[in-house]
C-alpha positions as CSV (number, residue, x, y, z in Angstrom):
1,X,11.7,-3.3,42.9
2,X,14.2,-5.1,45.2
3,X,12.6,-8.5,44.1
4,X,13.3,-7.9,40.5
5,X,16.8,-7.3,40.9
6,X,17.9,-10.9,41.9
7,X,15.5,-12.2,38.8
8,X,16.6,-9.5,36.7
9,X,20.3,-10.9,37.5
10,X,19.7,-14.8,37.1
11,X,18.4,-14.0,34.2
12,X,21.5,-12.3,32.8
13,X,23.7,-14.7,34.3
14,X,21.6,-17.7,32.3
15,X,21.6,-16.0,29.1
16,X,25.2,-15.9,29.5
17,X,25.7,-19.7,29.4
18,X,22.9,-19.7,26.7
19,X,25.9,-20.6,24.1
20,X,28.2,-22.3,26.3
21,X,27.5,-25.4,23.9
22,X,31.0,-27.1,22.4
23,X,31.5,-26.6,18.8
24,X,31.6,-30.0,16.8
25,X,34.9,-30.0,16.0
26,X,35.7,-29.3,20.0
27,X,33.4,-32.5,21.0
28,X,35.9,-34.1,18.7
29,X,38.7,-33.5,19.7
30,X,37.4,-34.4,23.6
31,X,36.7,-37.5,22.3
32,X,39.9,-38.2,20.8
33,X,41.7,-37.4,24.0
34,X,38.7,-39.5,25.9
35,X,40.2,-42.8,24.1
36,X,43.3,-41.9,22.3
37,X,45.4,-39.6,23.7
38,X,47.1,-41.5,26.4
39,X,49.1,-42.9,24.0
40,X,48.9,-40.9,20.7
41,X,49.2,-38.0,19.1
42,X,48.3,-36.0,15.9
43,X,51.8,-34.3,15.8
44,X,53.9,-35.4,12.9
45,X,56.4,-37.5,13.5
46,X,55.8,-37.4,17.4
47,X,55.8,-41.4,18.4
48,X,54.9,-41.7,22.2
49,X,53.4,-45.7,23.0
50,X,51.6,-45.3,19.9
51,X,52.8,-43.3,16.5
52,X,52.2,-40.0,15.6
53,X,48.0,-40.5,14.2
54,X,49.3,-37.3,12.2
55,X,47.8,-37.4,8.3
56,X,46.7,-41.1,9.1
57,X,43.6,-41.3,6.8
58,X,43.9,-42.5,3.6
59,X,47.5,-44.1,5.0
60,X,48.6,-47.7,4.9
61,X,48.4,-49.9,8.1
62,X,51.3,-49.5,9.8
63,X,53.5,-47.1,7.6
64,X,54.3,-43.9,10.1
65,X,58.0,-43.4,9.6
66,X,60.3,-43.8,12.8
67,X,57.6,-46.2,14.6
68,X,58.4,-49.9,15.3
69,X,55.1,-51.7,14.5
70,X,54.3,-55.1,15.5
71,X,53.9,-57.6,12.8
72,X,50.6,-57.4,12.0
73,X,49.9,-53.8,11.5
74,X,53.3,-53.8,9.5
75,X,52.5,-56.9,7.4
76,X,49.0,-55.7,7.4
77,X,47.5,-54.5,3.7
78,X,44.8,-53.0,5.0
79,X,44.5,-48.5,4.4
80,X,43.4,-46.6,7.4
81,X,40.0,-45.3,5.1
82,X,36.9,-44.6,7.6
83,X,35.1,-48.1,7.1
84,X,38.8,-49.8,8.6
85,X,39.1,-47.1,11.4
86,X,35.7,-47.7,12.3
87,X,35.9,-51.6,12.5
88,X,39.3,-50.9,14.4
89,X,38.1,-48.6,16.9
90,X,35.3,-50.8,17.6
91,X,36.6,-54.5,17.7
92,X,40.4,-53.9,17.6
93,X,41.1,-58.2,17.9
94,X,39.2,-59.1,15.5
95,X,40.1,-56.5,12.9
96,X,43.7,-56.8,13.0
97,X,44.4,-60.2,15.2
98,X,48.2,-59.6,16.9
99,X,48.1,-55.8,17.5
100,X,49.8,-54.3,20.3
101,X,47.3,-52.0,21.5
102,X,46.4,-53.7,24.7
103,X,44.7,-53.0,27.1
104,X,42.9,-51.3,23.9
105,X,39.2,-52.9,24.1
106,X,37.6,-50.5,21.6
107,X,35.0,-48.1,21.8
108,X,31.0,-49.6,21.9
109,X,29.5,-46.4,20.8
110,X,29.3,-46.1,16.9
111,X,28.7,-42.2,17.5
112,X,32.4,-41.7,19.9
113,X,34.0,-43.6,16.7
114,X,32.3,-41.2,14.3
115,X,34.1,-38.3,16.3
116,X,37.2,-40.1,16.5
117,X,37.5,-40.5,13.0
118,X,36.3,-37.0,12.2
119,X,38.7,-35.4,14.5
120,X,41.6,-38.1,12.4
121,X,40.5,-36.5,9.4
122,X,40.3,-33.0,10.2
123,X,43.7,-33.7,11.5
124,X,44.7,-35.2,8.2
125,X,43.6,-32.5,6.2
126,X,46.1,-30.0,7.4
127,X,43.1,-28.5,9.8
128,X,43.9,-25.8,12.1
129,X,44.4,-27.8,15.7
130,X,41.4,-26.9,18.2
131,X,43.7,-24.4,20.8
132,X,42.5,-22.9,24.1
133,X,42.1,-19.7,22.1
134,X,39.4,-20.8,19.9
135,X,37.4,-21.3,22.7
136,X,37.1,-17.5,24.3
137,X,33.4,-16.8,23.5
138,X,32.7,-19.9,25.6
139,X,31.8,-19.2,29.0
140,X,32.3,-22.7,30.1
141,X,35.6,-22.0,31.7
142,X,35.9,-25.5,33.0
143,X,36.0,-26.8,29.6
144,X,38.8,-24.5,28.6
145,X,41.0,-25.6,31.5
146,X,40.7,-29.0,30.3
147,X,41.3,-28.8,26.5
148,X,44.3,-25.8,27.5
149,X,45.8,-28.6,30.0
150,X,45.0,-31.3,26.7
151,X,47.1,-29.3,24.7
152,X,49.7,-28.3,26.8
153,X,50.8,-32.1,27.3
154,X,51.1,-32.4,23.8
């Protein structure tokens, strides 16, 4: 009977952590902040380096109120739609040559864009934000400390 016990227990511990998963709209958001957050933020009218990305999709280039833009995102015609984020996220230069988003490189992975711009357009449809509350039935308290502290910098 004694053997049992300590199986008996890593077994509940295990199925504990069974749904410890992220939620999709959580992976986004840690992607977001992954690339974008150092110098952005989904608050509206909150400019930091960058402007507020708040209800950016579907936008003009280069029209967030109360930011000074350089010349060729302001002169730029082009609509932040998901086919111009995309293109932007992944080759910056040669989507809108004269941007100021340097060190920017862009981000290889077509499937850290996709989350990107799914996050962007959560955000943009007037989406609850992803808190540190949304995330109590996940065990992983790691990743709760690190979206909280996200958050919290906001």
């Amino acid at each position: 009977m004694r053997l049992a016990l300590p199986g008996l227990l890593a077994a509940f511990i295990l199925s504990m952590n069974a749904g410890a998963g992220w939620s999709q709209e959580e992976d986004d958001l840690l992607t977001f902040n992954s690339y974008c957050r150092q110098c952005h933020v989904t608050n509206e009218g909150d400019h930091r380096l960058g402007p507020s990305l708040y209800g950016i999709v579907g936008k003009e280039v280069g029209s967030q109120e109360g930011f000074n833009y350089s010349s060729a995102m302001a002169n730029s015609d082009l609509v932040w739609d998901e086919e111009t984020l995309d293109a932007f996220l992944e080759q910056p230069d040669e989507t809108l040559p004269g941007h100021n988003m340097k060190p920017f490189a862009g981000v290889p992975s077509a499937e850290e864009r996709a989350k990107i711009i799914a996050y962007l357009k959560a955000e943009s449809e007037d989406r609850p934000l992803t808190t540190a509350s949304s995330f109590a039935g996940n065990s992983s308290s790691a990743a709760e400390v690190t979206l909280c502290f996200a958050r919290a910098k906001q």
